[in-house]
SESE-787451 format. One record per atom (N, C-alpha, C): residue in three letters; z, x, y. Coordinates in steps of 0.05 Angstrom, whole numbers, plus 5000, padded with zeros to 4 digits. Layout:
N
ALAZXY...
This chain:
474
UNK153290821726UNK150690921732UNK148590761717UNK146690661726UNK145390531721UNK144590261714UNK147090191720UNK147089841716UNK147689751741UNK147389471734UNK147889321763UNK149989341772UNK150989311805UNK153989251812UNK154788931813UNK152288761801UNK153188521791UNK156388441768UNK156388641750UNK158588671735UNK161088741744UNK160188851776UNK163188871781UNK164588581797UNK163288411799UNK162988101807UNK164887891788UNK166987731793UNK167387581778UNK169387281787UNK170687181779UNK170086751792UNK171486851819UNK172887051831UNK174387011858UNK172087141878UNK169587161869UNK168087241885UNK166487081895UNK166087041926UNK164786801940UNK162186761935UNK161286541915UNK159586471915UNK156886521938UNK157386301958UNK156386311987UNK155086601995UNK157886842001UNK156787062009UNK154987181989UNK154187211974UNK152987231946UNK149887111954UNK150386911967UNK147886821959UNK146886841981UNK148186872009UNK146686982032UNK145987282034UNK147387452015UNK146587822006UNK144087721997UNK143187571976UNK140887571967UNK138687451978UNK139387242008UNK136587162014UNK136487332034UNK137887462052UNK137487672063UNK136187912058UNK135887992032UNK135288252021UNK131988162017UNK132687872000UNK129487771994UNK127387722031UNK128987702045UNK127187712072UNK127188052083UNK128188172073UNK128088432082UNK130088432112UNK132488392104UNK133488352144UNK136488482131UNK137688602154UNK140088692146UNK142188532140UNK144988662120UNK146788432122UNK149588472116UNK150688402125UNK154688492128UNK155988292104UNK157488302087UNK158888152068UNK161788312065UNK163288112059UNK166388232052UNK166288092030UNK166988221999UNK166388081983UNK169988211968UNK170588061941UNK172388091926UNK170388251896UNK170188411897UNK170488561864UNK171888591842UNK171388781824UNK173388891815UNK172689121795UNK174489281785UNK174289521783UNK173389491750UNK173289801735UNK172289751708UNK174789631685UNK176189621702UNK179389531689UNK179989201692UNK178289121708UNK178888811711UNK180488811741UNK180989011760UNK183088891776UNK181388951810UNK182588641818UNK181288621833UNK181288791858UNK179588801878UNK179288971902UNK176988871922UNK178188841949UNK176288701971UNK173789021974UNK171788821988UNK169789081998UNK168188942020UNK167889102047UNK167289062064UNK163789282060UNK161888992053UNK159289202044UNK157089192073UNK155689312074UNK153389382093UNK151189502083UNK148889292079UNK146289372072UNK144789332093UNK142689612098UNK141789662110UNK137789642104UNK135789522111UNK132789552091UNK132389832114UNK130590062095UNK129290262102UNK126190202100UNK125690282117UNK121690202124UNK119890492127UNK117790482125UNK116890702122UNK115190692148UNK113690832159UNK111590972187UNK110290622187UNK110590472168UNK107890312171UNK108290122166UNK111390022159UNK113689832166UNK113889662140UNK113189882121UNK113789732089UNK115589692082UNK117689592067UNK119689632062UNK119789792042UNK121389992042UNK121590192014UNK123990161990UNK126890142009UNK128690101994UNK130790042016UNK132890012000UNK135889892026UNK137990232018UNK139490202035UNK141190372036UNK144290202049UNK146290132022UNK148890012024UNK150190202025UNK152290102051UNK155590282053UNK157490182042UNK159490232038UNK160789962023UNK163690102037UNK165589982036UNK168890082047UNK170589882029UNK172790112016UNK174389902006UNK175989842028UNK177189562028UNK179689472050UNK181189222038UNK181689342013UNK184089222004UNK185789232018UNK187489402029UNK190189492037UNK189789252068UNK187689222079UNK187889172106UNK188288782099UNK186888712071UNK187688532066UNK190088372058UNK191088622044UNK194188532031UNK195888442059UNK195388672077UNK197188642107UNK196688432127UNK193988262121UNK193388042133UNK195387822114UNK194787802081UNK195287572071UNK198787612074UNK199687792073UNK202987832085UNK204087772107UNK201387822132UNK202887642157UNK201887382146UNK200287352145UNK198986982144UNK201686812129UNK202786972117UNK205286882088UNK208286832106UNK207987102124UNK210887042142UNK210386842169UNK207286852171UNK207486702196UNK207586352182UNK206686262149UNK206286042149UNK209186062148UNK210686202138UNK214486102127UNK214886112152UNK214786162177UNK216186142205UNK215985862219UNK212385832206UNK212085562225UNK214385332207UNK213785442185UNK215385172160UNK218385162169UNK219385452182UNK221985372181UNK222685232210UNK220385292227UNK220885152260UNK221384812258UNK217984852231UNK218884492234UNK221184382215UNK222984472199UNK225484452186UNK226584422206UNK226484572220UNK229684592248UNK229384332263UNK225884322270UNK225983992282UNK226883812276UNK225283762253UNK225983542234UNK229383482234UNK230783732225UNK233783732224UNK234983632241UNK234383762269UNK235783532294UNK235683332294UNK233183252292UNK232582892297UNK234282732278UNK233982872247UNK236082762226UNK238982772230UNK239382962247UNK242082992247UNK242782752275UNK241582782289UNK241982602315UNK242082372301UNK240282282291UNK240581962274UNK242181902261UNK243982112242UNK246282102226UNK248082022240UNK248682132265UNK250582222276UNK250881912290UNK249281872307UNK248681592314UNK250181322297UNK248681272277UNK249081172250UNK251181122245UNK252781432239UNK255581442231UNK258081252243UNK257281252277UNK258381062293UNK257680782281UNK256080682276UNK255680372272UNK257080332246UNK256880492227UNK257780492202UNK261280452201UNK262280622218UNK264780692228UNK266780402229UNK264280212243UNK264680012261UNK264779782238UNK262479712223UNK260879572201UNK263579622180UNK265279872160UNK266279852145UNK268579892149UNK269879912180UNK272579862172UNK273179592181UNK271479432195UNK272179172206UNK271779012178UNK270179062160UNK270278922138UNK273078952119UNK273779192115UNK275479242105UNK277779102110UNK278379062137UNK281478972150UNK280278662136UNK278878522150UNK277678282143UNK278378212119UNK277578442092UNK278578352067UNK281078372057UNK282678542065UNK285678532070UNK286278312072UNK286478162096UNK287077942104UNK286077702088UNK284677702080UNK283977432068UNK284577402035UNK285477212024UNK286977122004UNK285477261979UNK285777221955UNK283977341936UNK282277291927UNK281776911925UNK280976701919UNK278676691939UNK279376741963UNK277676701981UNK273876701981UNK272076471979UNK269776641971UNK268876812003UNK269076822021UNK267977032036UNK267777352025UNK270077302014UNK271077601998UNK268977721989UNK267477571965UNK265077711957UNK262877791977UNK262777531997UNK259677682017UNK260977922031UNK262677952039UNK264978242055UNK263678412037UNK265178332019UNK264378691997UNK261578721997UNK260178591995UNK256878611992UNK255378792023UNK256978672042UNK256978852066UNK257579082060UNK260179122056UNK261279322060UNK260679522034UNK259479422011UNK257579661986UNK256479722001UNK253779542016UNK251279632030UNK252579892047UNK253879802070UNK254979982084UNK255880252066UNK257080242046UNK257480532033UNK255180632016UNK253380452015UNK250280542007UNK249480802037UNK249180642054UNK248680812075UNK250081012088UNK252480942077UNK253781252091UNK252581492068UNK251781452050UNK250881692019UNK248581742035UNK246781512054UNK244681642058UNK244581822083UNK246781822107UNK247381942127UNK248682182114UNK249982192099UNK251182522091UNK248582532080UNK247182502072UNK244182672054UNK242782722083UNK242482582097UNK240682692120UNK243182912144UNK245782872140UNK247483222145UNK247083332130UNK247083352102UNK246083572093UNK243383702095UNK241883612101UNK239183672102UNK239283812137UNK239983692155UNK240083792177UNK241884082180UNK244084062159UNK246584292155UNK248984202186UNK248583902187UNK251183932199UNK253283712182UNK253483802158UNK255583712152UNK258183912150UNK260483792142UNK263284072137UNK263184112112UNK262684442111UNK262784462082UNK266484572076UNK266184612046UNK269584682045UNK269084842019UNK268285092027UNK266385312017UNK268985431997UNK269285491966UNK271185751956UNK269185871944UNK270086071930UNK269186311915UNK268386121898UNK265686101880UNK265886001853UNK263786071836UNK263786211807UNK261886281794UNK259086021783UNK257386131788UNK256185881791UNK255285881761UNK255086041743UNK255085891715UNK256785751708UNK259485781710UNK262185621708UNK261685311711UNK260585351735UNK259285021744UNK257784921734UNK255385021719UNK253984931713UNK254584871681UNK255584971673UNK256984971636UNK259184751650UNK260284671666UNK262084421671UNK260884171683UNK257884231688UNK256483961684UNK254584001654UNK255084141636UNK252184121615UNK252183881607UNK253883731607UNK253583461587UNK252683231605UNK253783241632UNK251983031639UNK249783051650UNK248383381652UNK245483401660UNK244383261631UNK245183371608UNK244583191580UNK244182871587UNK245482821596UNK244782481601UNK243882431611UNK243882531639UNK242482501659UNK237582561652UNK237982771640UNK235082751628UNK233982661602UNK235682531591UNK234882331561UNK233482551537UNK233682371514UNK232782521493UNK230482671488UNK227482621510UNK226282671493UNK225582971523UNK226683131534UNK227583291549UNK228583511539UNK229683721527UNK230284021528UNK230584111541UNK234884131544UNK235384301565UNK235984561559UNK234784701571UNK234785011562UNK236685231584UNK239685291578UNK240885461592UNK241685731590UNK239585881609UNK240886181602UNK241986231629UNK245586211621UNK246586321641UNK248586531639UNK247686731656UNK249687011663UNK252286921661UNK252987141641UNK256387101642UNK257587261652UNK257187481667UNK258187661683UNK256487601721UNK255787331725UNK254987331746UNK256487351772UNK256487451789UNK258087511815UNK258887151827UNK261287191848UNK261886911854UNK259886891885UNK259986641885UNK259386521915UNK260486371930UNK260086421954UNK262686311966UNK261086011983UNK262385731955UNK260885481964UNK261785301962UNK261385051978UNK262584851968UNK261784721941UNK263884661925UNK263784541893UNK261484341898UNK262984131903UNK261783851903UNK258883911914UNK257584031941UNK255384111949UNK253484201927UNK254784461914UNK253584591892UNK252584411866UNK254384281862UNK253684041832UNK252183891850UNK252183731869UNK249083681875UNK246783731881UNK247583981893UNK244684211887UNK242684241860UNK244984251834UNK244484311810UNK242984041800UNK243583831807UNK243883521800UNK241183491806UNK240183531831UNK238683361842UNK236183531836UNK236683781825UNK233683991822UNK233383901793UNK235083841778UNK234383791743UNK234283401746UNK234583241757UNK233182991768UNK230983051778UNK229983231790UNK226683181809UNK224583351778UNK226483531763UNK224683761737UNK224083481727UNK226583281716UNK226183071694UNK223582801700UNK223482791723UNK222182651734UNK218482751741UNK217782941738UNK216583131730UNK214983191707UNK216383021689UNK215483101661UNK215682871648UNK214082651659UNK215082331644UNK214082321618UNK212282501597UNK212182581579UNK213782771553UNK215982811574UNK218283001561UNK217683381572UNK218883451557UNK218983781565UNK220983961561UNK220984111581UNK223784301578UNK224084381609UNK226584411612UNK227684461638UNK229984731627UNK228984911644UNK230985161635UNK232985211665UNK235185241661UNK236585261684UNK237585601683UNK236885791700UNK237986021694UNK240386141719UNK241486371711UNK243086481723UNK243186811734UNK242886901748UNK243387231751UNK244087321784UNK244987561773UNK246087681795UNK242787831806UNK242287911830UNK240188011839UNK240588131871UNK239088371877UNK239388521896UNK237088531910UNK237588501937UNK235188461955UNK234788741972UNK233288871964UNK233489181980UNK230789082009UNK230789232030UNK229089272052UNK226489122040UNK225489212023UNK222189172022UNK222388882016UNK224588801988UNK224688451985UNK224988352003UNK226888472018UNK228588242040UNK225788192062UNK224288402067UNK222388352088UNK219988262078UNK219088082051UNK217287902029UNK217987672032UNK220287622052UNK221287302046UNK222687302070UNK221287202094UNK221687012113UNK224186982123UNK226987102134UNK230287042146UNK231187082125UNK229987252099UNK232087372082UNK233087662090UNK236687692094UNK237287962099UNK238788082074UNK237288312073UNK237588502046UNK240988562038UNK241688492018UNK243988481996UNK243988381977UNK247388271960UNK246888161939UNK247187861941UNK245787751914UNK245387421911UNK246287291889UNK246287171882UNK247387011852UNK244486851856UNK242286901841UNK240286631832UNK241186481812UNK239586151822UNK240986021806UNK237485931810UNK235685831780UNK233185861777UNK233185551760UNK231285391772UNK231485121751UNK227985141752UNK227685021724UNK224085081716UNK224084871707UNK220784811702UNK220984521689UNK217684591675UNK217084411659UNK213984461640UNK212584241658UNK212884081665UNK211783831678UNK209383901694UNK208683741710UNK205983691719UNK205083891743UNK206884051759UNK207184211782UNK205484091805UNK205284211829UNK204484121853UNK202584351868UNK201084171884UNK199084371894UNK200484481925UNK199584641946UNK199884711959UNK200584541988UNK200184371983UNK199684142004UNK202583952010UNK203383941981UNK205283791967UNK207983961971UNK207284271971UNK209784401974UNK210084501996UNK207984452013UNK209084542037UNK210884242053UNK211084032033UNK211983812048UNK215083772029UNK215183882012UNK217183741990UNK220083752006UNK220783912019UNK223483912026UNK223683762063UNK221683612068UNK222383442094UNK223883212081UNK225683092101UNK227082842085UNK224882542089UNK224982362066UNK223482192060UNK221282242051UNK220082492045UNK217682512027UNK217382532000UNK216282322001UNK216082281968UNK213582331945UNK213882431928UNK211182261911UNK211282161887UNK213881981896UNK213981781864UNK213781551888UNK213381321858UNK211681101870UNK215380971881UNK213980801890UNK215780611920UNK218180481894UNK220180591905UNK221980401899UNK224280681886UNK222680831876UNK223381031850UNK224081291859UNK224581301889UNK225781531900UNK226181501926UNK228881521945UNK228581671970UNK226981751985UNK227282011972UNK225082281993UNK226782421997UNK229782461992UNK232082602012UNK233482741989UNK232382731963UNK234182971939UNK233783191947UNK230683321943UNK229983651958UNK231483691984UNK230583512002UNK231883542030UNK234583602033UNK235683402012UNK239383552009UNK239083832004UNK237983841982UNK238884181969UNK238084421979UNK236484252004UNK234984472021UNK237084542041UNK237584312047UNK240784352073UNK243484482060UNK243284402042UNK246184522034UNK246784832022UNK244184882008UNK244085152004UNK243385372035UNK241685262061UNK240985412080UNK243885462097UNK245385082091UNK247785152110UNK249885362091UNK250485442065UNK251385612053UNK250785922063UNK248785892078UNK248486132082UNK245886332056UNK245086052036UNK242586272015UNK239986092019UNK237886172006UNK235186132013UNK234485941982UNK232785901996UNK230885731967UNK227685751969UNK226585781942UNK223785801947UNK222485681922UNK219785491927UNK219185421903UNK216085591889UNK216085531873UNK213585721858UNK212285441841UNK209785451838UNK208885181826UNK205685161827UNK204585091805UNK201785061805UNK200984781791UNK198984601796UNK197984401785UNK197584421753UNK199384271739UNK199884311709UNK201684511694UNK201984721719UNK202884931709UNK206684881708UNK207184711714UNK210684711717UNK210884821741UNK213284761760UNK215684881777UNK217385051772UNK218585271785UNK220585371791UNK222385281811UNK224385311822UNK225485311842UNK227785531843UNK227385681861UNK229685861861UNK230685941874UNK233485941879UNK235285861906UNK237086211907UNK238186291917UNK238986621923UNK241986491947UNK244486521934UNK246486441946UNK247586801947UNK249186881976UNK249787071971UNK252187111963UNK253387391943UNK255687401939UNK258187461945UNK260387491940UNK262987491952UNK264887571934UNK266587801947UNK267587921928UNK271187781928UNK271387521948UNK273287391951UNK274587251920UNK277187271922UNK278987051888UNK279986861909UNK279286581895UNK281386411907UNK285086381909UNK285186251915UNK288786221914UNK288585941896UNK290285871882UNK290385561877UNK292385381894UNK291185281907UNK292285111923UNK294684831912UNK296484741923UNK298284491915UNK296884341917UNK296884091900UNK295383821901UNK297683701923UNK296783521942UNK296883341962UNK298983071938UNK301083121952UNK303182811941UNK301682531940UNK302182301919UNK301182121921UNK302181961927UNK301381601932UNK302781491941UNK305081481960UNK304681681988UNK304981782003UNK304181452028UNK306881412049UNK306381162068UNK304281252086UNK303281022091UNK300281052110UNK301080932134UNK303880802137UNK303980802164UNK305380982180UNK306480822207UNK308581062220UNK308780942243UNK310881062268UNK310880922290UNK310681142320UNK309981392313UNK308281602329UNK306381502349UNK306781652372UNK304881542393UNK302781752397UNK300081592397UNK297281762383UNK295581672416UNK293981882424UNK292381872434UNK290281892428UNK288681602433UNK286181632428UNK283181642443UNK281881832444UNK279781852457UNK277081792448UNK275581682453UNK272881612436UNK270781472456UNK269081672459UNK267181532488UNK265281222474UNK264781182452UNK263580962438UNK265280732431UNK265280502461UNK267480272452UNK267680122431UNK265580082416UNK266279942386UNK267780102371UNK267080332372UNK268980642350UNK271780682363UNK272480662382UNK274480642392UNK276080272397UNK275280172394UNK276879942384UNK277579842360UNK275579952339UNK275779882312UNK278980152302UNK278780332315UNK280080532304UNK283480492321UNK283680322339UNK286380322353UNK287380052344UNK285179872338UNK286879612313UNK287679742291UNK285679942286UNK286880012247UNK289880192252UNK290080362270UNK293280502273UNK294780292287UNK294580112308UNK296979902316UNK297179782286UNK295579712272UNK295379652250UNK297979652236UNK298479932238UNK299680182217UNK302180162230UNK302680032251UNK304480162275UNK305080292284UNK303080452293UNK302880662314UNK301580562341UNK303580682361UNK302680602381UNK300680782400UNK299080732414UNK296880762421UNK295180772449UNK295381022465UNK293881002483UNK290381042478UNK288680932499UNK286180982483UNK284881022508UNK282881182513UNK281581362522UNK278481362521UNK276281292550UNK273881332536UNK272281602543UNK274281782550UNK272682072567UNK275582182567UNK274482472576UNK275582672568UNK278482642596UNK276982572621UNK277782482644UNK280782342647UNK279782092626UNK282281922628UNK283981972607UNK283982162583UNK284882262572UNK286982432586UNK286482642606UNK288682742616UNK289882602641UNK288782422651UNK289882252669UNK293082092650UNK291981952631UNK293481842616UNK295482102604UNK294882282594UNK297482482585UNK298482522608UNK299082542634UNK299782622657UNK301682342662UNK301282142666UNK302781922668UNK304381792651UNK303981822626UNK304881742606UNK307581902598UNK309881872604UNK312082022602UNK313782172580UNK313581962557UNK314882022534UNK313082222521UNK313282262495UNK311582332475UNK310182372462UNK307882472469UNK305782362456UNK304682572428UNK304682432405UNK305882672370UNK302682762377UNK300182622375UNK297582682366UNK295782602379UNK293182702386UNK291182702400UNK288782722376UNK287982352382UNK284982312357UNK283182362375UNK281682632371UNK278782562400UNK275682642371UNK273982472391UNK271182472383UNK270682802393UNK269482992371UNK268983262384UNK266383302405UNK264283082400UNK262583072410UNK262782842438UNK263182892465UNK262782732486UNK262182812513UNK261482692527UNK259782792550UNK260982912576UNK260583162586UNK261783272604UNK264383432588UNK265783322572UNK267183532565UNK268383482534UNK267683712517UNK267983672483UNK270783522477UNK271383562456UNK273583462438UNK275283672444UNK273183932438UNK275184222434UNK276984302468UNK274584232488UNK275384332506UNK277584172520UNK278283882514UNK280283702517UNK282983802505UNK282683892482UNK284583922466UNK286684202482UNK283984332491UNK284684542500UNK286384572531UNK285984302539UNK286284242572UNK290084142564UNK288984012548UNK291683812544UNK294183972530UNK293584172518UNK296184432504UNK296584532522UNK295984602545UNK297184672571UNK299984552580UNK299084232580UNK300884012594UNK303583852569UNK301683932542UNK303783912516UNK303284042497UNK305184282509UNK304584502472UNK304384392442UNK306184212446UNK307384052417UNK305383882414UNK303483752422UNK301583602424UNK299683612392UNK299283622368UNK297583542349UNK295883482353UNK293483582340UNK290083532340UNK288883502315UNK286983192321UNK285383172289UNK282983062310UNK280783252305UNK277983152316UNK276782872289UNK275382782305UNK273782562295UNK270882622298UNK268982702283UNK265782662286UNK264282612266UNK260982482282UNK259582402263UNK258182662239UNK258782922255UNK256983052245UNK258283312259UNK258683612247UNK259883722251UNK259283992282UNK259984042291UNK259484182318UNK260584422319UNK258784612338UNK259684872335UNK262084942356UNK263384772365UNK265784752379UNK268084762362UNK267984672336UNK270284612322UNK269284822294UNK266284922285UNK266085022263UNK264385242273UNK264085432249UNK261985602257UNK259985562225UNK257785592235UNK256185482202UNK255885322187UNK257885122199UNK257984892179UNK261684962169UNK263085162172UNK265985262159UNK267985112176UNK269685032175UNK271884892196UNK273985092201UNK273285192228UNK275985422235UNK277785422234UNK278985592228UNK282285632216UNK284385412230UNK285885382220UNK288185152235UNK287084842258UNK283884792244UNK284384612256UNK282984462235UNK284484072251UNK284583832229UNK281283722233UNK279783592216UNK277683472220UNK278383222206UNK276082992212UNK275682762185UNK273282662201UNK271282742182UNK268082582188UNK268782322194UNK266682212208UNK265681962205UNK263381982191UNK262681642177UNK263681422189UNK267181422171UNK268281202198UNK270881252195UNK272281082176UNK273281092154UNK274480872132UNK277580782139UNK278980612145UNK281280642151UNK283380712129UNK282280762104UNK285380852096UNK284881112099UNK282281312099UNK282581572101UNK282681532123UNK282581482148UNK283781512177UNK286981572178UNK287981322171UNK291181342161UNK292281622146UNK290781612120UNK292281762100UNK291682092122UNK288982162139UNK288882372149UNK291182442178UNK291682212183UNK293382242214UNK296082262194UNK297282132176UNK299382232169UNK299882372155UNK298182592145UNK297382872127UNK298683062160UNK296483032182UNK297583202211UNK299183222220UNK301182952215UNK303882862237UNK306583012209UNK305682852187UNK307783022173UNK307783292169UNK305483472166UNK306083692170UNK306283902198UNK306383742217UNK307983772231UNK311383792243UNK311483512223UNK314683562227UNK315683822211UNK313983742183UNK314784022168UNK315584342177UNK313384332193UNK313784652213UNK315984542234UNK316184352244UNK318184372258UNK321084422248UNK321984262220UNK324284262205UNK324684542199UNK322484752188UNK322484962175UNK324285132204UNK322785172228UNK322785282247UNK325385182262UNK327085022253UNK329784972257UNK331585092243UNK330785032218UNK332885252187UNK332885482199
């Protein structure tokens, strides 16, 4: 009572409207403002005001008469959709983006396929002395330069295969502490508080340590002055009201895994771009663009969310929400070594891309296996139909035109029960996986294609085949 409602005014209040209330009032004319206040407590509150001038018989002005309405609440419910509608558009154009990346991988993967196993045989063959030897390998690094960058753009798209177990993710992270230590140099502070009773998640290892890798590389980078990067851990519960605050999150439990950093942080502009692949903002030479983009793909194809928090000067957060699983692993047998890579099994091969399919039926005649080869699904069963003897295995591309890998495989167990299947692709398909998971009992091996893992995978399939067969004799 009796002071101005100037004091209830303070910096989030619009200048502008402010100063059109007052030339309005000073001309005597009515005037509408939605202004930000705040209360005698400091906290803020919108107000939808209406001043009205009162005139007297003889059109003096006498005094004004203001309405005022609070409509906070109508605000909060605007800046909440504005919040789910910006995370929807962000995640439309993720999904775009993802295809195109994934289409290009996938592409890629073929030439690559092509590029490092023909080098490889090449260097086989040639003496030791040889100088070609060195320019080969120089190819063929480059070439495995680029295949790191085609799995970073599957992961980012989420069609790579993951090979997901139960695993506590502090565990992981206390079994890299020493080389995140190296990895951010002395004058850095790594700071870890991690839950020791944290729930498991059900992820791939190797995926996960680069998740961890590449968020405490982008903190360190961040802070070319030094700092602290805290990596944290907790179990957390997403009830109805969280789950519906955050954009394709559905309400349960999560394991957060939280990386912070003191460094320079980013404005709004910057984070609505940070996780497209190739965006950068270190200078040329000194980054990719495709670290966030990984850890964006690999955590979304896991099935958990990520979100960053961040202000100009103020440091980063990043914090990722993997959900949990009340699954124990089994420990599995380690795979025999020094195990023969050839054999003399007759393999069918199908592969609609003739460089990928010629490079891949020299590397098994190679091996001595003999070899029908196939560029459609078509002459694939034409050829099992004519072909009399036995045919142990069927190599098909999962992805080809008019009819899949899966649905071949599926044509051809009709005509040979006994028939063996190991798909080949650039990039993983929902014909053979669901999510990114590889369905039960069946064989995969990405491309691009290396020939000794080609080998060592076809005779991983054929021998444990015979195995069930020998067993199923005893």
């Amino acid at each position: 009572m009796g002071k101005t409602p100037r004091i209830l005014q303070g910096s989030d209040t619009e200048p502008m409207a402010r100063a059109r209330m007052r030339a309005a009032l000073q001309r005597g004319e009515p005037v509408r403002e939605e202004l930000v206040n705040y209360t005698k407590a400091g906290v803020p509150y919108w107000l939808d005001i209406d001043i009205a001038p009162v005139r007297n018989d003889a059109g003096t002005l006498t005094h004004f008469v203001a309405v005022e309405r609070d409509t906070t609440e109508r605000h909060r419910a605007h800046e909440a959709l504005q919040r789910t509608e910006d995370q929807l558009r962000q995640a439309q154009k993720m999904e775009a983006i993802g295809s195109l990346a994934g289409g290009i991988a996938h592409d890629f993967n073929n030439l690559l396929s092509v590029i490092l196993s023909y080098t490889t045989m090449i260097m086989d063959d040639l003496p030791g002395a040889d100088p070609l030897r060195a320019d080969l390998d120089e190819i063929h690094q480059a070439g495995l330069r680029a295949t790191e960058m085609t799995r970073q753009l599957l992961a980012f798209s989420r069609k790579q295969l993951l090979q997901p177990t139960a695993l506590n993710v502090s565990t992981v992270i206390r079994g890299l502490e020493k080389m995140l230590g190296r990895m951010i140099g002395e004058d850095i502070d790594l700071n870890l508080l991690l839950s020791a009773d944290t729930g498991r998640s059900l992820v791939d290892r190797g995926q996960l340590e680069q998740v961890i890798m590449n968020l405490v590389v982008n903190a360190r980078d961040a802070m070319p002055e030094g700092g602290t990067i805290t990596v944290e851990t907790s179990d957390i519960a997403f009830d109805d009201a969280s789950a519906a605050a955050h954009s394709g999150v559905t309400p349960g439990e999560y394991v957060l895994l939280a990386v912070s950093d003191t460094g320079c942080g980013m404005d709004r502009a910057t984070q609505a771009r940070i996780f497209e692949p190739f965006f950068t903002t270190k200078e040329q030479g000194k980054g990719t663009g495709l670290g966030l983009s990984t850890v964006y793909g690999i955590v979304r194809q896991s099935g958990g969310h990520i979100w960053v928090y961040s202000e100009p000067g103020q440091g980063t957060t990043f914090k990722i929400y993997l959900p949990r699983t009340d699954r124990i692993e089994k420990v599995q047998p380690e795979a025999l070594a020094g195990a023969s890579l050839s054999g003399s099994e007759t393999i069918l091969l199908v592969e609609d891309e003739a460089p990928v399919r010629n490079v891949v039926r020299s590397i098994l005649r190679k091996a001595g296996y003999h070899v029908i080869d196939a560029q459609n699904a078509g002459e694939a069963v034409l050829a099992c139909e004519q072909f009399k003897a036995k045919i142990h295995l069927l190599l098909t591309d999962v992805v080809m035109p008019r009819m899949s890998g899966r649905e071949l495989a599926a044509r051809l167990a009709e005509l040979r029960p006994e028939l063996q299947v190991l798909f080949v692709s650039g990039y993983t398909e929902n014909t053979i996986v669901h999510h990114g998971v590889l369905d039960a009992g069946v064989e995969f091996l990405a491309k691009p294609i290396l020939p000794d893992a080609l080998l060592r995978k076809v005779r991983q399939v054929l021998d444990a085949s015979r195995r069930r067969s020998l067993a199923a004799g005893a």
